[in-house]
C-alpha positions as CSV (number, residue, x, y, z in Angstrom):
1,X,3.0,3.7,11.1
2,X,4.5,0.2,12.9
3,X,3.2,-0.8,15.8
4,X,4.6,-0.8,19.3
5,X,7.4,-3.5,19.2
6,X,5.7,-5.3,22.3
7,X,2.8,-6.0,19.3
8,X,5.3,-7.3,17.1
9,X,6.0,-11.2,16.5
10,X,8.6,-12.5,14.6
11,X,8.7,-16.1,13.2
12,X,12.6,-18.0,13.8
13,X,12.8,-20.8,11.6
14,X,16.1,-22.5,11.5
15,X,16.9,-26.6,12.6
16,X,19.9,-25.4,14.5
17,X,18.2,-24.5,18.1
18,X,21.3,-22.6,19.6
19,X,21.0,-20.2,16.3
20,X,17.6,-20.1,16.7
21,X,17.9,-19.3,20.2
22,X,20.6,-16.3,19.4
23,X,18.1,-14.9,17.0
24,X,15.1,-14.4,19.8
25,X,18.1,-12.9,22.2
26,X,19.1,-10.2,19.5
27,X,15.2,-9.5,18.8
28,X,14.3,-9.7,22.6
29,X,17.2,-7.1,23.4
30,X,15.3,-4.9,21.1
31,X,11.9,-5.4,22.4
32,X,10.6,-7.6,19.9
33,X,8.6,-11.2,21.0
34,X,9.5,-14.3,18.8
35,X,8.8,-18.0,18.2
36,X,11.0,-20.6,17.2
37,X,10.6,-23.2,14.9
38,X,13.0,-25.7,14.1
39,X,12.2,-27.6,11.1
40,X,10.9,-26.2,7.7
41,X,7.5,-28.2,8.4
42,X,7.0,-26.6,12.0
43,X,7.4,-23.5,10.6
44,X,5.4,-23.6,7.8
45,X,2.1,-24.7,10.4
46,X,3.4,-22.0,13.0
47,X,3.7,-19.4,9.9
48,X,0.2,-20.4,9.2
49,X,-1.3,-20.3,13.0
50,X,0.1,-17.8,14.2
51,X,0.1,-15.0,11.4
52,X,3.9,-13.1,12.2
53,X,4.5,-10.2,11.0
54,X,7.8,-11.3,9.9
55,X,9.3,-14.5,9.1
56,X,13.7,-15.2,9.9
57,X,14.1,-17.8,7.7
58,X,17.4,-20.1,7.6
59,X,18.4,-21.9,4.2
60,X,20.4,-24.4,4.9
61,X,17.9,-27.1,6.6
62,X,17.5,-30.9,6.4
63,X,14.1,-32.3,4.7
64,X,13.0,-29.2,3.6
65,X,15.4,-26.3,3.0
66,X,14.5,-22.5,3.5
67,X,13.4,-22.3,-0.4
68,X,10.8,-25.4,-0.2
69,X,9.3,-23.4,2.9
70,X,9.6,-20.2,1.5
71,X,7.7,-21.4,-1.9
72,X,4.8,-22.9,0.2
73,X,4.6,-20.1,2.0
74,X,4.3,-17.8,-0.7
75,X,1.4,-20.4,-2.4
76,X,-0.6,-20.2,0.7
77,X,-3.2,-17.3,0.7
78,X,-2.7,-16.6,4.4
79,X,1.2,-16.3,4.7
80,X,1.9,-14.9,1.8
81,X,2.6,-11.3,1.9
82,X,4.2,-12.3,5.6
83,X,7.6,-10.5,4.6
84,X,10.5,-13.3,5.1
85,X,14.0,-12.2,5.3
86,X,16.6,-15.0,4.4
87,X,19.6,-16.0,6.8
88,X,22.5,-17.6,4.6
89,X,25.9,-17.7,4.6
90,X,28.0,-14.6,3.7
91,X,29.7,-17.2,0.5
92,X,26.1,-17.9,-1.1
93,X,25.2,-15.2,-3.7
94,X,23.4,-18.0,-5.5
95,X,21.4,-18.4,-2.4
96,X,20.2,-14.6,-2.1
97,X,19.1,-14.5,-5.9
98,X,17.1,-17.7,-5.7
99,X,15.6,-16.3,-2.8
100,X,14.4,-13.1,-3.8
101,X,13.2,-15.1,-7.3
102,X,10.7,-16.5,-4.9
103,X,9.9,-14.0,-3.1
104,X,11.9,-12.9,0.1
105,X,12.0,-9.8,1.3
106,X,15.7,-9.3,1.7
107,X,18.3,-11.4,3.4
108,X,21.2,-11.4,5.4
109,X,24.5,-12.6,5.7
110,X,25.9,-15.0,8.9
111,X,27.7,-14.3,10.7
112,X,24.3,-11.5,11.7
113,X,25.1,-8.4,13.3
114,X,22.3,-7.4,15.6
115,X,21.9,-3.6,14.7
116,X,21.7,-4.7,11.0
117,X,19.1,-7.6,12.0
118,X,17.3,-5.0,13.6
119,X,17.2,-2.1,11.2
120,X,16.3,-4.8,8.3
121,X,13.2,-6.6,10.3
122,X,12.1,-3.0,11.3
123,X,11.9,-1.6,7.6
124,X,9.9,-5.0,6.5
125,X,7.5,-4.9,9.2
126,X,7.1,-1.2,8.5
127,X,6.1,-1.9,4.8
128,X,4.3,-4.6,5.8
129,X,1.8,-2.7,8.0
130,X,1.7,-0.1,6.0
131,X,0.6,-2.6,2.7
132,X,-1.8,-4.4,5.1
133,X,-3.5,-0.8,5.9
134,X,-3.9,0.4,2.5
135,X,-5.2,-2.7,1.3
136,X,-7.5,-3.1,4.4
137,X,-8.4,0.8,3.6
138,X,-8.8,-0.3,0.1
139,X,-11.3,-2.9,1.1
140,X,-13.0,-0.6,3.2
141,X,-13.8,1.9,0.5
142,X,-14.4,-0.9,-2.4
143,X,-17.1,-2.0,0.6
144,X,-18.7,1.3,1.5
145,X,-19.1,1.7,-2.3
146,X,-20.9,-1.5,-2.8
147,X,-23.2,-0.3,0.1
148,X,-23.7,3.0,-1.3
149,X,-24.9,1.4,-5.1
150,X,-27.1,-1.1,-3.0
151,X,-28.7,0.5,-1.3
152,X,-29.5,3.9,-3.7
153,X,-31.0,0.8,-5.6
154,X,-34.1,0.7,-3.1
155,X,-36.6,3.1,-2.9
156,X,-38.8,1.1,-0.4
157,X,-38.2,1.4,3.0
158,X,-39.0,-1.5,4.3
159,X,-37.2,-3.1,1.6
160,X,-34.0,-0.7,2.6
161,X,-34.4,-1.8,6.1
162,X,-34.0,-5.5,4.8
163,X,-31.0,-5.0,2.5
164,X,-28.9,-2.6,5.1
165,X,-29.7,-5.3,8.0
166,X,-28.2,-8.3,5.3
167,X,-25.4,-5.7,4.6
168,X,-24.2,-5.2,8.3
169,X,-24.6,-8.9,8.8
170,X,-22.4,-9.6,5.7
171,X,-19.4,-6.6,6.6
172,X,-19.5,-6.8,10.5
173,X,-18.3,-9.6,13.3
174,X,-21.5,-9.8,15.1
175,X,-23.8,-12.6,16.4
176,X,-26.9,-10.0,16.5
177,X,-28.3,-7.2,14.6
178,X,-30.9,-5.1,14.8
179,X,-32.0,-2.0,12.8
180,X,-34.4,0.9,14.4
181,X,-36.5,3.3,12.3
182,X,-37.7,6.3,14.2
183,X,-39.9,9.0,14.0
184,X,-39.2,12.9,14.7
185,X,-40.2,12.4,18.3
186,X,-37.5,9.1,18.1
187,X,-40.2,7.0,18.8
188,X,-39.1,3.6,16.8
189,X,-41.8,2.8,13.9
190,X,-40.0,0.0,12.1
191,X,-37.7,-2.6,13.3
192,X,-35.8,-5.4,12.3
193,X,-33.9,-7.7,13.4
194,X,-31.1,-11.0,12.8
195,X,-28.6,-12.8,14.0
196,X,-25.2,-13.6,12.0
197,X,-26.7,-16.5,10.2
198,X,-29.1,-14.0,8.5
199,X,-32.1,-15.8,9.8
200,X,-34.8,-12.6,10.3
201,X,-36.0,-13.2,14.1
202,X,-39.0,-11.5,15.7
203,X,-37.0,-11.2,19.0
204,X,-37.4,-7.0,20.3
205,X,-34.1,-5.4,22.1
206,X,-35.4,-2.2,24.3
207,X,-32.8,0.1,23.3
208,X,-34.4,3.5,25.0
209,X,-31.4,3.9,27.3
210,X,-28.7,3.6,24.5
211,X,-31.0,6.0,22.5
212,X,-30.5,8.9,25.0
213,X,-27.1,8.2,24.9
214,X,-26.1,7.3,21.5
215,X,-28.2,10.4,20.2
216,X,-26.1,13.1,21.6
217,X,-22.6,11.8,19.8
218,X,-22.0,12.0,16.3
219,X,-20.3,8.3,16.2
220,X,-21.0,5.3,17.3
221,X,-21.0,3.8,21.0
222,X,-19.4,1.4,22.5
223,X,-20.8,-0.3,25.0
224,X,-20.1,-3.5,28.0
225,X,-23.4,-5.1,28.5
226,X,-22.2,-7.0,31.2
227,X,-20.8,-4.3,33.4
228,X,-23.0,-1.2,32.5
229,X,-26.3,-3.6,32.1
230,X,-28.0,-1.2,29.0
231,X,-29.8,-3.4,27.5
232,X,-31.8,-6.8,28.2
233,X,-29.6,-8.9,26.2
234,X,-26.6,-12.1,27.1
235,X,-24.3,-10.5,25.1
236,X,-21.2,-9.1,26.2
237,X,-20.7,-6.5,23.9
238,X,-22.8,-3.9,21.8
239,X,-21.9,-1.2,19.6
240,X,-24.9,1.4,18.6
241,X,-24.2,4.2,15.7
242,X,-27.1,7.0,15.2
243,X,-28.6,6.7,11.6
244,X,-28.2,10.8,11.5
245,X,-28.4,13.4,9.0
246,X,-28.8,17.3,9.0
247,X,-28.9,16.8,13.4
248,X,-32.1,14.7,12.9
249,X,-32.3,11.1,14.3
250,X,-33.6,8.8,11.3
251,X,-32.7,5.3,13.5
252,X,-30.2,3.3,14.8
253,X,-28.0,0.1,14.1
254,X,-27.4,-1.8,16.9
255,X,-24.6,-4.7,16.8
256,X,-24.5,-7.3,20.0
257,X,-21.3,-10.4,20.4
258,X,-19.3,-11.7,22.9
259,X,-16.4,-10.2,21.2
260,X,-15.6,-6.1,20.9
261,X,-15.4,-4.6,17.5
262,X,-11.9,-3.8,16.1
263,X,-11.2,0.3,15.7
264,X,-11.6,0.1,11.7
265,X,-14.5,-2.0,11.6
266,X,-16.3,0.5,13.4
267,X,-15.2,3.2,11.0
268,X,-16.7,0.7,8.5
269,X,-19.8,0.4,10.2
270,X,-20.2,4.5,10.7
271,X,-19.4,4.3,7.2
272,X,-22.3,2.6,6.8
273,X,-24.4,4.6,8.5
274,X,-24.0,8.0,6.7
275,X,-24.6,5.8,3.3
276,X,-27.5,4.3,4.8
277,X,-29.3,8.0,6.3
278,X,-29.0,9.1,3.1
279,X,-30.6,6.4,1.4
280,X,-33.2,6.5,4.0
281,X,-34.1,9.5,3.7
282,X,-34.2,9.4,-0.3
283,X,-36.8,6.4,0.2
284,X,-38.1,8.1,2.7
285,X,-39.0,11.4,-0.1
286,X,-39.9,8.9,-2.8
287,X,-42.7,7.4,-0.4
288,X,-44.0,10.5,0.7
289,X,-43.6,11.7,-3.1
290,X,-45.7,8.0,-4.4
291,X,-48.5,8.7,-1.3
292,X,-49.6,12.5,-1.9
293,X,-52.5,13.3,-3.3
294,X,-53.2,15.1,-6.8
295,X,-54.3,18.4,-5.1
296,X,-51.1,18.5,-2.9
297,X,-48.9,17.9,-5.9
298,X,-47.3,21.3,-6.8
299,X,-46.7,22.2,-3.7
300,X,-45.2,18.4,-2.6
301,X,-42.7,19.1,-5.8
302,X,-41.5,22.2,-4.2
303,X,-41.1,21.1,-1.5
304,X,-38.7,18.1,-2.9
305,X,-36.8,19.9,-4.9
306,X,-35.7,21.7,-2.1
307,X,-34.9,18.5,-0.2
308,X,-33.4,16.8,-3.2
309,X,-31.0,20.5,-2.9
310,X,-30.3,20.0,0.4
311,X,-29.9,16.3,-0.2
312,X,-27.5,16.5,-3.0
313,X,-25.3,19.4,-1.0
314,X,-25.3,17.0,2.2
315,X,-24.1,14.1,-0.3
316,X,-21.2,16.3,-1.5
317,X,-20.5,17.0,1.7
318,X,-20.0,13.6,3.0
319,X,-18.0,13.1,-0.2
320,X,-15.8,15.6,0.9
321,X,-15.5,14.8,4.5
322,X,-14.7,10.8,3.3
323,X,-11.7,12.4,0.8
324,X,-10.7,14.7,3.9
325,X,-10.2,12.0,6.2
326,X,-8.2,9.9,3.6
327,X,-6.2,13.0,2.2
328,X,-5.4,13.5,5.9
329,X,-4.2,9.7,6.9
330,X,-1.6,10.9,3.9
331,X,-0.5,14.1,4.1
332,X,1.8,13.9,7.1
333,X,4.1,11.8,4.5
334,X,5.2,14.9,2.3
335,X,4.3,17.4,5.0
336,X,8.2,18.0,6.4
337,X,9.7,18.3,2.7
338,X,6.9,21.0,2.2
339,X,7.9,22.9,5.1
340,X,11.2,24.7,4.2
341,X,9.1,25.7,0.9
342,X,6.6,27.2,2.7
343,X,8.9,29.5,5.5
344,X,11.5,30.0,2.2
345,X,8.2,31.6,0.3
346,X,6.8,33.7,3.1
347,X,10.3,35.3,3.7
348,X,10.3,36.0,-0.1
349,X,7.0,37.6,0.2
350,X,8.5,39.7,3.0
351,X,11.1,40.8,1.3
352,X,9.4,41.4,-1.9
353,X,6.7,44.1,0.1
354,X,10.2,45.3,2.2
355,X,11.7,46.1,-1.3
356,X,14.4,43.5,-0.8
357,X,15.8,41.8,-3.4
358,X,14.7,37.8,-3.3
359,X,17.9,36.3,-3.1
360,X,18.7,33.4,-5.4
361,X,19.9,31.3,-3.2
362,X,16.0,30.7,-1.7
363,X,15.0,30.0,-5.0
364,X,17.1,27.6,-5.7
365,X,16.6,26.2,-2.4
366,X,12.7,25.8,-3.0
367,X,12.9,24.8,-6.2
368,X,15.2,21.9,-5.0
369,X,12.7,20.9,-2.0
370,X,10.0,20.5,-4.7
371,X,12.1,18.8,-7.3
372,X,12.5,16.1,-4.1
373,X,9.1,16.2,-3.6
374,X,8.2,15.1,-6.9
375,X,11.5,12.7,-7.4
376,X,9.7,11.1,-4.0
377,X,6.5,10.7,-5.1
378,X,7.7,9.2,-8.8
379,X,10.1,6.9,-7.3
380,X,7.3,5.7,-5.3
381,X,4.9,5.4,-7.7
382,X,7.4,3.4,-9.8
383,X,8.2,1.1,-6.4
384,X,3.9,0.7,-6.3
385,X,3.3,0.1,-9.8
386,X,6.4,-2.5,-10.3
387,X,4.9,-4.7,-6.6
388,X,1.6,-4.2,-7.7
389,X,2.1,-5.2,-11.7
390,X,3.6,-8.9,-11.1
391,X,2.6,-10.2,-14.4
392,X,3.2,-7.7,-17.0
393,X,2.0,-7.8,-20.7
394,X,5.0,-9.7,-22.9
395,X,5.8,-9.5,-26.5
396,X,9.3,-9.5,-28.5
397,X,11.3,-6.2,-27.8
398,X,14.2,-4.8,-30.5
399,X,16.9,-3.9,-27.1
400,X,18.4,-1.0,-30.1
401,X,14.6,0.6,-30.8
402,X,14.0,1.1,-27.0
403,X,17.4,2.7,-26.3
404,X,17.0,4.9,-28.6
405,X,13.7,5.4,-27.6
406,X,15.1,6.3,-24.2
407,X,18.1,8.4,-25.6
408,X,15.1,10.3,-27.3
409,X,13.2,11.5,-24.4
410,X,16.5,12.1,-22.4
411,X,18.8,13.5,-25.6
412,X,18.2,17.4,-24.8
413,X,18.5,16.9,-20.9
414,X,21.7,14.7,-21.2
415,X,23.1,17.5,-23.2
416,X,22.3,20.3,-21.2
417,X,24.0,18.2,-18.5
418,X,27.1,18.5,-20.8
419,X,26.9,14.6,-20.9
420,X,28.0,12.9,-24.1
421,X,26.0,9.9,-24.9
422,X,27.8,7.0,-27.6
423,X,25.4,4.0,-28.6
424,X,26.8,1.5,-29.9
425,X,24.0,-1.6,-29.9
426,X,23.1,-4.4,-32.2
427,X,20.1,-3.2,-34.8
428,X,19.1,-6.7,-34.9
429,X,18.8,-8.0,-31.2
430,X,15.4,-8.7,-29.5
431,X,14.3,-10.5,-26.2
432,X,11.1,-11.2,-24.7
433,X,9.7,-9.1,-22.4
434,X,7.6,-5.6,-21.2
435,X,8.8,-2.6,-23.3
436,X,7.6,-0.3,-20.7
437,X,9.5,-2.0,-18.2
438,X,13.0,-2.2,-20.1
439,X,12.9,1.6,-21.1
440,X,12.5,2.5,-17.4
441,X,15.5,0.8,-16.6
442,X,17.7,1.6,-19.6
443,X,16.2,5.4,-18.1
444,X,17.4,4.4,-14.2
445,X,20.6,3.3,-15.6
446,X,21.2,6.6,-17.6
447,X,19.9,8.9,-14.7
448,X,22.5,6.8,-12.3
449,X,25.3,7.9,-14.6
450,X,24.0,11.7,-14.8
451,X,23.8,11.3,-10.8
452,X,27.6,10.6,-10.8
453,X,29.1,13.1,-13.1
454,X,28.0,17.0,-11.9
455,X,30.2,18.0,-14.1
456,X,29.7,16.6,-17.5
457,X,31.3,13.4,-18.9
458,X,30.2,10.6,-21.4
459,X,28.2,7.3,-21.3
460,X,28.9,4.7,-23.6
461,X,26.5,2.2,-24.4
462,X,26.8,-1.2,-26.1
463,X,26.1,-4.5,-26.5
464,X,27.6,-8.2,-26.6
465,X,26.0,-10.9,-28.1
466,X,26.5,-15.2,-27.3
467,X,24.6,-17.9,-27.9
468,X,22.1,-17.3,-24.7
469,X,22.0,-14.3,-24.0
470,X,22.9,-10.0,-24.5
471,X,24.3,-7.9,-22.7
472,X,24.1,-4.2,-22.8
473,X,26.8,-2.3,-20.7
474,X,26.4,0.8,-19.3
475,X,30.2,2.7,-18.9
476,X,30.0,6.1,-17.2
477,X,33.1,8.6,-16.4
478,X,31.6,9.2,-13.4
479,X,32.9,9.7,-9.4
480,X,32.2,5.6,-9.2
481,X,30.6,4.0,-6.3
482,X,32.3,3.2,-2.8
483,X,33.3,-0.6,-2.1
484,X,31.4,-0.8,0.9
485,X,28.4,0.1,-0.7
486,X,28.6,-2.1,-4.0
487,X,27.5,-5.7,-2.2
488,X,23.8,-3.5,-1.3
489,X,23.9,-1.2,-4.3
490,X,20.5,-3.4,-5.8
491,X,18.8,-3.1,-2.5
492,X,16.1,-0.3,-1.5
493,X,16.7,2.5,0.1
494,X,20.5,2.2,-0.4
495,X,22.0,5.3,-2.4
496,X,25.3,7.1,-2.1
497,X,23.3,10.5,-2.9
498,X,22.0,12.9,-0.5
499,X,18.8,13.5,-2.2
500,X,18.6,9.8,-3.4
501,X,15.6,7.1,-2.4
502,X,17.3,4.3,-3.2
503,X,14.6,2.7,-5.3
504,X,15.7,3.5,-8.4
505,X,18.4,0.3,-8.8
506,X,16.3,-1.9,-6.9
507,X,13.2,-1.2,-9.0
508,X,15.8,-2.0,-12.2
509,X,17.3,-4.9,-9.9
510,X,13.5,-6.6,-9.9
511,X,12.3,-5.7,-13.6
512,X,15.4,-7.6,-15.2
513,X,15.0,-10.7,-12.4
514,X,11.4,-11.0,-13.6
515,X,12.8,-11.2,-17.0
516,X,14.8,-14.1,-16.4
517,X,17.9,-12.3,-16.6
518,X,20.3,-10.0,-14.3
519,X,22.5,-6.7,-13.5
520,X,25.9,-6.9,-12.2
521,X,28.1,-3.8,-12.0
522,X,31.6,-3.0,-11.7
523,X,33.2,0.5,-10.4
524,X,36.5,2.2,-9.5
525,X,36.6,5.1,-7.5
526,X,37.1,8.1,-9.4
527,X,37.3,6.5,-12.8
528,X,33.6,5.0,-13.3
529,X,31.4,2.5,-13.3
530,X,29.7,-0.2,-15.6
531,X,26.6,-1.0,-15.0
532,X,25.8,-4.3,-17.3
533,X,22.4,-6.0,-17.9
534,X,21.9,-9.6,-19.2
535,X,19.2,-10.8,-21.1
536,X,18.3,-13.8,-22.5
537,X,18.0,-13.4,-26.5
538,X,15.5,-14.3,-28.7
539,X,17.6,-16.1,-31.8
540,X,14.8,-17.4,-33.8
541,X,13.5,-14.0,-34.5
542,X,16.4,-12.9,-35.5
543,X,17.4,-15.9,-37.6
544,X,13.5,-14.9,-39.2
545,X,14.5,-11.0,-39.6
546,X,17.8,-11.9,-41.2
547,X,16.5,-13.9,-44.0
């Protein structure tokens, strides 16, 4: 989740200081620290020093306007995914589009209203920690996996030792590190040791103290060098993690810098301890396995089958602890919709051994929670696929094929709905672009129109053709959408429907803007809405079909 606000710093860039300066009073009052910058060039260096976690960016600004900053921003690697929300006048709809066309976040209308301010910059910096995790998760895993093939390459130890000593060096923030290989009576037998450069030294760090303690925890140990004085060493800081599998001590990593290790690196580096123990102890069996004599043989090959067993159970395990402690960094996230299915389905079971009747309404009431469960999840999955996906696959689309493609899959539903469908498109008009993508939001647009008409009604859809572009309008009979809402209707998270995310039009919203076209709609209270999508056309083709 976001971080205290008293963590969080915004980036102000705008050339007019007293805006500026009304900006970091709103965020201040809010608990929020900020920087000003007052010329597109100053905030691009600022952007780039001081790594915000969210960028106020003005348009209107001499030199070099809010877009020119924005697009370098976006083109350098270390500002990129900084989410930027857009400050422009409330008369500059041309503005907001050519902003989010490169990139921004969101914007928002002068003259600002501070709750609105607020309650914007909070949802971007929530989504922007939460991307930052996952991908730094991501990395994580993508790096303990790299280990894990490494090093289950090497069934040497000493050439173990070597590569799990370059591999620490490589993943962690240290100046020195040294690797311990210990006996059963944890007397060390091998050693190794290097500083950050990955030059192998001969230089011996007595760590008997930080044995005692480091063998009775299960994780690793931090430690102050200069205040608790463990080991012989100018370091400031050390960090030591047991190399320990089955409650046996196989060695120990040891990590020394002036600077303390950040919480997930040492996750990273315990990561890298449980890979390593286990490949230790697999070279380990392959040695003794290589060394035995003839005579000894049988019984050796008992003997290692049995370890290989236990081996093979202790690597599912740690497989299964690893998924455990990811499944449980995402569970809380659909835990409270489960709930009321849960205490719903234990009263059913209640009444079922009471003789009692279930009562329909508790089915229905489960059966909803789920179906938001799931509507959740796929409206998410859509939101992560669409970011993630920037640069689909293109080709020439026929618009009529993938509508009735769409009216297909959705015919029987639509109809159960008691919602008439009409289609009334050109055979013969094609664009360029993802099929995939257009189908989802010819399917958005349909499910929009079901949304507004519980009880039945009728959706025509058809199509008007000029020399640029088509358009294909969407008219529904439906309950229509409220003014207030219709500015925001394409933004996320905005829905007029209690069990609504309020992705589904901004997913649509960002699938037609990356094909160069755009969605406007129009709706009356009570009478229905039209919903129209502009594309640009493809006449050659056409021209080529027709003859």
């Amino acid at each position: 989740m976001t971080d205290h606000v008293e963590n969080v710093l915004v980036l102000v860039i705008d050339d007019q200081k007293p805006a500026a300066e009304l900006l970091s009073r709103m965020l201040a009052s809010y608990g929020y620290k900020s920087v000003c910058a007052h010329s597109g060039e100053d905030g691009i260096e600022q952007a780039k020093r001081l790594l915000p976690d969210l960028i106020l960016l003005d348009v209107m600004m001499p030199v070099m306007d809010g877009f020119e900053v924005l697009k370098i921003l976006r083109q350098n690697e270390s500002t990129a995914n900084i989410p930027t929300i857009m400050v422009t006048a409330k008369d500059q709809p041309n503005d907001v589009a050519q902003g989010l066309q490169l990139g921004a976040d969101d914007y928002i209308p002068k003259p600002i209203e501070p709750r609105e301010l607020i309650a914007r910059a909070k949802s971007k910096i929530e989504a922007h920690h939460l991307r930052r995790d996952l991908q730094t998760r991501t990395t994580d895993l993508e790096a303990l996996l790299r280990v894990s093939e490494e090093l289950n390459t090497n069934l040497r130890v000493d050439d173990l030792l070597k590569l799990l000593l370059y591999l620490v060096i490589d993943l962690m923030p240290c100046d020195f590190a040294a690797i311990y290989r210990t006996d059963d009576a944890s007397n060390v037998t091998n050693y190794i040791a290097s500083y950050a450069n990955g030059e192998l030294v001969e230089h011996y760090v007595d760590i008997r103290r930080l044995a005692n303690v480091a063998g009775n925890n299960n994780g690793a140990v931090k430690f102050n060098n200069a205040a608790e004085n463990y080991i012989e060493a100018s370091y400031e800081h050390g960090i030591i993690v047991t190399l320990k599998l089955a409650d046996e001590t196989h060695g120990y990593i040891l990590l020394l810098g002036n600077n303390p290790l950040h919480d997930s690196r040492i996750r990273m580096l315990e990561g890298i301890a449980r890979q390593a123990t286990l490949s230790l102890r697999n070279a380990e069996l392959y040695e003794l396995k290589a060394n035995l004599a003839d005579e000894l043989e049988a019984k050796v090959q008992e003997r290692t089958r049995e370890l290989e067993d236990a081996q093979q159970l202790l690597i599912r395990s740690e497989k299964l602890a690893s998924v455990g402690r990811l499944a449980a960094g995402i569970a809380h996230e659909i835990n409270n919709p489960l709930t009321p299915i849960l205490l719903i389905m234990e009263d059913m079971l209640e009444d079922i051994n009471n003789g009692i009747a279930v009562s329909a309404s508790d089915i229905e009431e489960t059966l909803k929670s789920a179906k938001r469960i799931s509507r959740i999840v796929e409206r998410l999955l859509q939101f992560t696929r669409q970011r993630e996906n920037d640069y689909p696959s293109m080709e020439v689309v026929n618009i009529n094929d993938a509508l009735q493609n769409v009216f297909a899959l959705s015919r029987k539903f639509l109809e159960h709905e008691k919602i008439d469908i009409d289609v009334r498109v050109d055979p013969s008009i094609y664009v360029h672009g993802n099929r995939d993508q257009l189908e989802q939001v010819f399917l958005n647009l349909l499910l929009n129109s079901k949304a507004a008409m519980p009880d039945g009604g009728s959706v025509k859809i058809s199509s008007q053709v000029t020399d640029r572009e088509i358009r294909i309008d969407f008219a529904d009979t439906g309950t229509g959408i409220p003014p207030e809402m219709i500015d925001n209707i394409f933004e996320p998270f905005v829905t007029s429907k209690e069990d609504g995310t309020g992705l589904g039009l901004f997913i649509s919203y960002e699938v037609v803007t990356n094909h160069n076209g755009q969605i406007d709609v129009k709706s009356e209270l009570g009478k229905g809405t039209v919903m129209s999508v502009r594309l640009p056309r493809i006449e050659d083709l056409e021209e080529e079909i027709e003859d």
